[in-house]
C-alpha positions, -999 to 999 in steps of 0.1 A, spaced: -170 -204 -434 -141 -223 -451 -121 -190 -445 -126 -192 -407 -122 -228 -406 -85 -225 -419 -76 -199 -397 -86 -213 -368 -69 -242 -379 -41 -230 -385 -39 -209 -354 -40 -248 -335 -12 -253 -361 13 -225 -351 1 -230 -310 11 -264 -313 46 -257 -328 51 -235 -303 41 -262 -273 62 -289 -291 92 -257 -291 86 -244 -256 98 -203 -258 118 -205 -225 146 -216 -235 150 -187 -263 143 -163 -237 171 -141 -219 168 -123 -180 179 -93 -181 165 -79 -149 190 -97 -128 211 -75 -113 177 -58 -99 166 -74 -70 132 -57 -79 95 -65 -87 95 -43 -121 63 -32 -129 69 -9 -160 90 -26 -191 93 0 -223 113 -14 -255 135 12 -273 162 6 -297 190 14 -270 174 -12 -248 147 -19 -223 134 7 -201 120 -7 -168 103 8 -138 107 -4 -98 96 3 -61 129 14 -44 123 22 -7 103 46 -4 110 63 -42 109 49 -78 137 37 -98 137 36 -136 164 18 -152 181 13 -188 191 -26 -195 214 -31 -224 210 -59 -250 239 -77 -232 227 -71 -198 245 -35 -189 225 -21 -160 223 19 -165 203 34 -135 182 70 -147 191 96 -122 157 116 -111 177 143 -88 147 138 -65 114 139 -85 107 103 -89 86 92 -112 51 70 -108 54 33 -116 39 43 -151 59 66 -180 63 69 -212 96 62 -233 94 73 -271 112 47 -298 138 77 -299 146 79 -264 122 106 -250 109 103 -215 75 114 -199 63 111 -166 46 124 -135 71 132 -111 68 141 -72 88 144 -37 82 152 -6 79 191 -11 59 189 -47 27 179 -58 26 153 -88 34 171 -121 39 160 -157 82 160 -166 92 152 -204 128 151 -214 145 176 -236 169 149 -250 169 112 -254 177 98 -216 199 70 -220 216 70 -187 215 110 -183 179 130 -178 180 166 -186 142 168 -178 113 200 -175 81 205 -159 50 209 -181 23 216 -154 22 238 -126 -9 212 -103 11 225 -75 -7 256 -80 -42 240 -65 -26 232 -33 -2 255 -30 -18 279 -3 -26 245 16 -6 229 50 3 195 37 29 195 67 61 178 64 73 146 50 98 122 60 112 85 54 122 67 92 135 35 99 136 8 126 141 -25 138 110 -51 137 106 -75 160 124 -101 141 156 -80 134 140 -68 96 146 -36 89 111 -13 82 105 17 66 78 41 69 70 79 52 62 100 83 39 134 79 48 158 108 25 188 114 47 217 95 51 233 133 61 203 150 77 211 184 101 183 195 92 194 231 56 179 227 41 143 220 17 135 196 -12 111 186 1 84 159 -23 74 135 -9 49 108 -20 46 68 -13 8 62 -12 9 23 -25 -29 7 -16 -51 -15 8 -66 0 28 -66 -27 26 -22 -28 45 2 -12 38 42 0 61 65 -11 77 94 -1 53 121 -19 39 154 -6 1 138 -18 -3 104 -24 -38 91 -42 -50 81 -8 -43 114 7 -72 129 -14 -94 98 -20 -101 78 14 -76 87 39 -76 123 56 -40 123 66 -33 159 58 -65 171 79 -56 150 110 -20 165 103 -34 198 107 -52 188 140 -12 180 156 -19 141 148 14 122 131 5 99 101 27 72 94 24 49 63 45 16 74 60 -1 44 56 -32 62 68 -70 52 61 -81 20 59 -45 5 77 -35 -31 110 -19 -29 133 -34 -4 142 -70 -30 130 -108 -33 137 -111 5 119 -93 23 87 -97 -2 91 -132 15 88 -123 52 52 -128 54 49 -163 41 27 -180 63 33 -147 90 4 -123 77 -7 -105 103 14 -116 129 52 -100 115 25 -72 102 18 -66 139 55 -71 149 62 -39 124 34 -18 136 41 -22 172 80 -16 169 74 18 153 50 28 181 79 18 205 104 40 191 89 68 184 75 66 220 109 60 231 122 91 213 93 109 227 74 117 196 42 101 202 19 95 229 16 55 237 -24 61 247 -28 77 211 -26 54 187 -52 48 155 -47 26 122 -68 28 92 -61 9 58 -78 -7 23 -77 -43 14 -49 -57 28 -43 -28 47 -76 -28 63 -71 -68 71 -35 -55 90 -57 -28 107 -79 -52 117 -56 -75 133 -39 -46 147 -73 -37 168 -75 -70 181 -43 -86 188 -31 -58 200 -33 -39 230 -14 -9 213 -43 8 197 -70 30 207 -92 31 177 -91 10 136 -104 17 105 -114 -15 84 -114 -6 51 -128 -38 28 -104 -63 50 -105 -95 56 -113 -107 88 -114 -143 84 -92 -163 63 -115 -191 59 -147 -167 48 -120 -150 24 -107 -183 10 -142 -198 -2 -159 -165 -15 -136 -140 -30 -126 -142 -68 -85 -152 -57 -89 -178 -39 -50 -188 -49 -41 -158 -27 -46 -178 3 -33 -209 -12 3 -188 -18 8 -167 13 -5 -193 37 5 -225 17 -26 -245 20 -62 -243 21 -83 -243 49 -93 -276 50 -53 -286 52 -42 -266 75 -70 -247 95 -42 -237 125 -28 -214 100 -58 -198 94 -68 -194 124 -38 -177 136 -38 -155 108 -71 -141 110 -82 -112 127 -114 -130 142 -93 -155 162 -86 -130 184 -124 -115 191 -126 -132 226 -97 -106 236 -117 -73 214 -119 -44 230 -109 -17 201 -134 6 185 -134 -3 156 -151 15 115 -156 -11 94 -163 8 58 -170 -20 25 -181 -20 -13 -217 -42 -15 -206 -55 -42 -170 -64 -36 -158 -98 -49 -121 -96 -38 -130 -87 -3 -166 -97 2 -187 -83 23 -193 -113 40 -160 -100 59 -171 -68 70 -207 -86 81 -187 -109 101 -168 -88 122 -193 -64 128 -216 -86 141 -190 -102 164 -178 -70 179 -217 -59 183 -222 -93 202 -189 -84 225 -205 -49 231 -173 -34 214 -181 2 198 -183 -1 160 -201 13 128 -206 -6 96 -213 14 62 -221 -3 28 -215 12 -1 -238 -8 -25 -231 -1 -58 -188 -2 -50 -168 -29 -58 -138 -32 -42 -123 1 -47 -140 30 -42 -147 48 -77 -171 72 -72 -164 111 -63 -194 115 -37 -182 79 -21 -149 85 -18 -154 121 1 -181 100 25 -151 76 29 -130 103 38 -153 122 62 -159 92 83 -124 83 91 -118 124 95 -149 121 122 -137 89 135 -100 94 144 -106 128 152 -136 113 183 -108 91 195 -73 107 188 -82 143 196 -116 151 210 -111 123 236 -95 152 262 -58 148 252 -35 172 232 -3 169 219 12 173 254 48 183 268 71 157 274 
């Protein structure tokens, strides 16, 4: 008992030296010169190793002791936010494009600023006898004058002479990006992008304000603007590729998770753009999210205030505010026992689209959380989107049709 009684005293002993000798002042930046979120940092004894969104790819740098930036050339399999570095140098990672499925690379020498790299699995093999159709990064001009990205998937016989249904994956987050991989984990977990590919339907994943990868700046953009500069990027890329004569204005669908599923949701009913939404755990009201999820700081930092201080940005942020104007069918799919998004968000919006007579199906997963975990759930997931988009983007009597 004495024993534990001095270390715990002397553990107050060394915390309180170090809060009478704050640390920041001993410590250095080094990340700088990357105007990056960088969410992988590996010490080795040429320097630190760190890991960024960059557009639509990855970017894995080397930072000297004094600060020398040395950027890791991938020659086009990027890596996943996550790898490995060795204390001698070695790199390993999973590493994919947008003609390869995700395999496992290790280096044959220590990296530094050169990668001579080789490919230890063959995955592709599973998929290889499988139309994943054709990937592509476009850009164009929101509303505002920001520049968007997006990762297009084109059926692999796309005819230019024809126009298609546009369904958009709306990743969440925000602060997460969609990259520019033949599969991503939502291709094979929730989302059926590949199979509504194959049915002539273009999938576009918007890496819309506030996403990773495009610097400090534009992670900014949706202060105190969710939803609304959301909708701005959505709606600009319908435009365009309307105006090129891609897609088919009456053919458009959203789906998304979290915060994509909030952006999907605001998308339905702000918008007159869209012919059918997937919710996927969103919010729907700002307020109900604010006083019942486990973040309730989330609110606080993208919309500056609580409710109670300023309720007009809540209410013209929220998805609900709009329900006098519904008119989109709308799936609404949630975890029963979800704290980030509670279900008290799915419950809402359902009910008010039933009282507006606005088609819409709730299921409840009641054992999931926020994310989806389970194998079984995740294909039900999967199937009902597949069922959904393909009732209102392709079984509703139109085809991909010549311009």
């Amino acid at each position: 008992m004495t024993d534990t009684i001095h270390k715990r005293t002397s553990g107050r002993i060394v915390l309180n030296m170090y809060l009478k000798n704050p640390l920041l002042p001993h410590l250095k930046k080094i990340t700088g010169k990357i105007d990056q979120r960088c969410n992988y940092i590996n010490w080795t004894k040429e320097g630190v190793y760190v890991g960024y969104a960059k557009g639509t790819v990855t970017g894995v740098s080397l930072i000297e002791p004094d600060g020398v930036v040395n950027d890791i050339d991938f020659k086009d399999v990027y890596p996943e936010l996550t790898l490995n570095v060795n204390k001698n140098g070695y790199m390993a990672y999973v590493g994919c494009n947008a003609e390869s499925f995700p395999d496992v690379y290790v280096s044959e020498t220590p990296v530094i600023s050169k990668l001579y790299s080789v490919k230890i699995t063959s995955y592709h093999k599973q998929v290889e006898d499988c139309d994943l159709g054709k990937i592509e990064t476009i850009q164009w001009k929101s509303r505002d004058g920001a520049t968007i990205e997006g990762v297009l998937r084109k059926p692999s016989n796309y005819d230019s002479s024809k126009k298609y249904p546009l369904l958009f994956q709306v990743h969440g987050g925000p602060a997460s990006f969609s990259r520019e991989w033949l599969l991503e984990p939502y291709d094979y977990q929730r989302y059926p992008c590949v199979q509504m590919v194959n049915q002539d339907v273009i999938v576009l994943k918007p890496n819309y304000r506030g996403s990773i990868g495009y610097g400090q700046a534009f992670l900014e953009l949706n202060k105190n603007n969710l939803g609304v500069g959301d909708l701005w990027d959505l709606e600009t890329a319908i435009e365009q590729l309307v105006e090129q004569e891609i897609v088919d204005p009456d053919l458009v669908g959203t789906m998304g998770w979290s915060q994509g599923g909030y952006i999907s949701a605001f998308a339905g009913l702000h918008s007159t753009m869209f012919k059918a939404v997937s919710v996927g755990a969103g919010i729907s009201d700002w307020y109900t999210y604010h006083i019942s999820n486990d973040i309730p700081q989330f609110t606080d930092h993208y919309l500056s205030a609580n409710p109670w201080e300023d309720p007009e940005i809540y209410r013209k942020t929220a998805p609900i505010s709009a329900i006098d104007r519904a008119h989109t069918p709308m799936l609404i799919q949630h975890g029963g026992k979800d704290q980030r998004v509670p279900l008290s968000n799915g419950m809402e919006l359902y009910r008010a689209l039933k009282a507006k007579g606005v088609p819409v199906e709730l299921f409840i997963y009641p054992d999931m959380g926020h994310p989806i975990t389970k194998p079984k759930e995740n294909r039900a997931v999967m199937q009902q989107n597949l069922d959904w988009f393909t009732h209102y983007l392709v079984d509703s009597g139109h085809k991909p049709v010549n311009v």
